[in-house]
N, C-alpha and C positions, 0 to 999 in steps of 0.2 A: 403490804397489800398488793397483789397482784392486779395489774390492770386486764382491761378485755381484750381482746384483738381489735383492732382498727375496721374501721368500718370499710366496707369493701364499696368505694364510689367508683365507677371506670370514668375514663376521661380519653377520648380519643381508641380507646380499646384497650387503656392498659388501668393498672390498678396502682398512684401512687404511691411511691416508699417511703414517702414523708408525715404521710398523713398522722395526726394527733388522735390517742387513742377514745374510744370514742365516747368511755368515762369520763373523759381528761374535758374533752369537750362540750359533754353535756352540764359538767359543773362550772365552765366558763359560762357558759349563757344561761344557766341557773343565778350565780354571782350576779351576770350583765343584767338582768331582769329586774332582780333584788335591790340593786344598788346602780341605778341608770346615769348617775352623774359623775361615774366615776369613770378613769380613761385607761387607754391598758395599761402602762405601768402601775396602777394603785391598783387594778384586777390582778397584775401579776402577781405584785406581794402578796395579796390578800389570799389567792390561789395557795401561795407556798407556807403560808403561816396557817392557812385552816383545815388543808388538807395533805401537805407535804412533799406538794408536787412543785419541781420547777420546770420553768416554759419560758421560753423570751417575750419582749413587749410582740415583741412582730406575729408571732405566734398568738397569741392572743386577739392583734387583730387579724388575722388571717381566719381564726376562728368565729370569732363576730361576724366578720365579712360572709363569709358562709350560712352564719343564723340569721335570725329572725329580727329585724330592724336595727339595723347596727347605727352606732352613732356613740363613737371615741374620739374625744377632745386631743387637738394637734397637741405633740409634744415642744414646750417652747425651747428656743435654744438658751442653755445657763451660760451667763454672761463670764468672760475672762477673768483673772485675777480671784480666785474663791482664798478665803480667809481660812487659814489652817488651825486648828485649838487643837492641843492633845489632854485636857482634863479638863473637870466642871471648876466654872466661876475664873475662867480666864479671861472672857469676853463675855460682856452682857451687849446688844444691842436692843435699844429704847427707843420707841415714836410712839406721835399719837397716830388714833385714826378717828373719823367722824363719820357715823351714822346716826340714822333720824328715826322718831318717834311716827308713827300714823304718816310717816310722809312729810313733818315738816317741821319737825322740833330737833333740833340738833343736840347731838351728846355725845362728847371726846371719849373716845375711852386710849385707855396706857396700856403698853402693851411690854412687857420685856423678855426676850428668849435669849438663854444661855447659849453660845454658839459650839459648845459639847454637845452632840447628842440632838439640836436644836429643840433642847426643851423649854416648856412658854414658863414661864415664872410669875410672870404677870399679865393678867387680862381683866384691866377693872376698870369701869364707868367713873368719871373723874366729875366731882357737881360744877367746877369750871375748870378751864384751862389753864389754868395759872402756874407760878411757878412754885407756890407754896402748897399746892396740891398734888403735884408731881414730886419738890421733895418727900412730902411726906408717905406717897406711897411706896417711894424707892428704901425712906426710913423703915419703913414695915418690912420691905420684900428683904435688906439689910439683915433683920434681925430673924428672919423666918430660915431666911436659907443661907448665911454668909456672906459676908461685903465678898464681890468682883475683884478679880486683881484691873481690870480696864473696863470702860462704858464707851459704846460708840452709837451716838445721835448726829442727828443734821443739825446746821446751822441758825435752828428755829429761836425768837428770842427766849422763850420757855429754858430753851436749855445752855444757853446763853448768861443766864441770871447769876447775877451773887448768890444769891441762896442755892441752886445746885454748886457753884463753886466754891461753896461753905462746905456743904456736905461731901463733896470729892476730898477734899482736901481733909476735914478731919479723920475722915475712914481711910484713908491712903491710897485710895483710886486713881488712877491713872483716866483722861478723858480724851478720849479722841472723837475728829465730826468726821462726817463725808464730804467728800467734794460737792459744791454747788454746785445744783443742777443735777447733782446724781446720786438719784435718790436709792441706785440699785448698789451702791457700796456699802449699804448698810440692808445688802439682800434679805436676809434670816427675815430680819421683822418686817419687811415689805410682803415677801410672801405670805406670813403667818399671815397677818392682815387678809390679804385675800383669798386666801383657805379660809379664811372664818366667815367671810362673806358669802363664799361662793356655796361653803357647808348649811349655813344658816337658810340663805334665802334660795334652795332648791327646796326646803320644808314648808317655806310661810313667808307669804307674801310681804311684810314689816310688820315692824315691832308693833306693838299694840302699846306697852309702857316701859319704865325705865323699869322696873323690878323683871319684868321679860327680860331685856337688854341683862342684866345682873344674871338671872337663872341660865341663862343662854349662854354667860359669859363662863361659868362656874363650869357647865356641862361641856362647853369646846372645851376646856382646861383638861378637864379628865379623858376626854376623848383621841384631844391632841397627843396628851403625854402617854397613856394609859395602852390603849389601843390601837392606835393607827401605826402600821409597818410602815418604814422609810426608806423608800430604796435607796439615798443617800450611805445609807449604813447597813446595808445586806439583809434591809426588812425587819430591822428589829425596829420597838419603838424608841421612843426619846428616852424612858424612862429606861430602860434595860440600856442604851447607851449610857447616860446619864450615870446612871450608879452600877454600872458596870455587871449587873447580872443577866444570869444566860436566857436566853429564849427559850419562852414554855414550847414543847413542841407541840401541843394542838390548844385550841383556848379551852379555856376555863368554864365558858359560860358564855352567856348572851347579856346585854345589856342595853337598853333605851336610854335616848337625850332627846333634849330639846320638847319636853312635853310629850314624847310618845312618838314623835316622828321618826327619829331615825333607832333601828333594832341592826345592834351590832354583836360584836366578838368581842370578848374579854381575853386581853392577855397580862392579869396582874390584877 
């Protein structure tokens, strides 16, 4: 596809040689418009995986900055030390997280992403905390998708328990925790957590009930793995990392989660 020529802005009396063409541009702030919570790198991907154009983060905001209310979230600085995997089921990392009902009924949910690909394995609402709740959902996620060669958790009593060190030990798991107080060593499931917060509740104010929390939780899962480009991994999703096949190059289709709220791209 051939682009347009650039839009001819003068500036001081000359005409830019950099400027971004002005197709290119008009589909960022169509993107910007559509999807307001997202910041320029997830606009970048999402650029290159729906229409096949690549652009830098900065470019993107340089574009915004030019349109019509711009408003891109700082990029945080990723912390030293990244944990290297080169296949699936090398690393699992496991936490909980806790969110509320109407505001004031609390409910754990587990959470486990393969550190391949960072695909989510697990995202399910737990009826307590315990430690025989959490083996058994790791016994399921065991049997759905292949024991871990290692699990890395914090130091929580949960994971702490003879009963997970029952269950490491028959399966031939290797277990490692993070450092106290650092909870950013076991990054992967730190963030996943807060993508699923920050995805969720740009849609809807709080959960209304635990079968919500459940529907919500099933729908991040597909959205996570399914569709979202990772610029960790040159914008492919988890899943094309994950099992190693190649990027469609434009999507498939359109898809909705979360009850209607969010109308996305299918890649898969």
């Amino acid at each position: 596809m051939a682009w347009p020529a650039p839009r001819r802005a003068r500036r001081g009396g000359r005409i830019p040689w950099n400027r971004t063409p002005a197709a290119v541009e008009d589909t960022v702030l169509q993107l910007h418009l559509r999807h307001r919570d997202l910041g320029g790198e997830r606009l970048r991907a999402l650029l290159r995986r729906t229409v096949g154009v690549r652009i830098t983060r900065q470019t993107v905001r340089n574009i915004l900055a030019r349109g019509p209310r711009l408003s891109v979230a700082p990029v945080e600085p990723v912390p030293p030390g990244r944990i290297e995997v080169h296949r699936p089921r090398q690393l699992w990392g496991i936490d909980l997280t806790l969110v509320w009902v109407l505001g004031f009924f609390p409910v754990w949910l587990l959470g486990v992403v393969d550190y391949h690909g960072s695909r989510l394995m697990v995202l399910e609402r737990l009826t307590t905390p315990t430690a025989a709740h959490v083996v058994s959902a790791l016994e399921r996620a065991f049997d759905l998708h292949g024991r871990p060669e290692r699990i890395l958790t914090d130091n929580g009593g949960v994971f702490r328990s003879s009963l997970l060190a029952e269950l490491v030990t028959k399966h031939g798991v290797a277990h490692g925790y993070t450092r106290p107080a650092h909870p950013w060593t076991n990054g992967r499931i730190e963030r996943l957590f807060r993508m699923f917060k920050e995805t969720v509740f740009t849609h809807i104010w709080l959960f209304a009930s635990v079968r919500e929390i459940d529907r919500y939780c099933r729908d991040f899962q597909i959205f996570y793995n399914r569709d979202r480009p990772h610029s960790r991994f040159d914008d492919r999703t988890p899943d094309e990392v994950y099992f190693g096949s190649a990027p469609v190059p434009r999507p498939l289709g359109r898809a909705t989660y979360f009850d209607g709220h969010l109308e996305w791209y299918r890649f898969g």
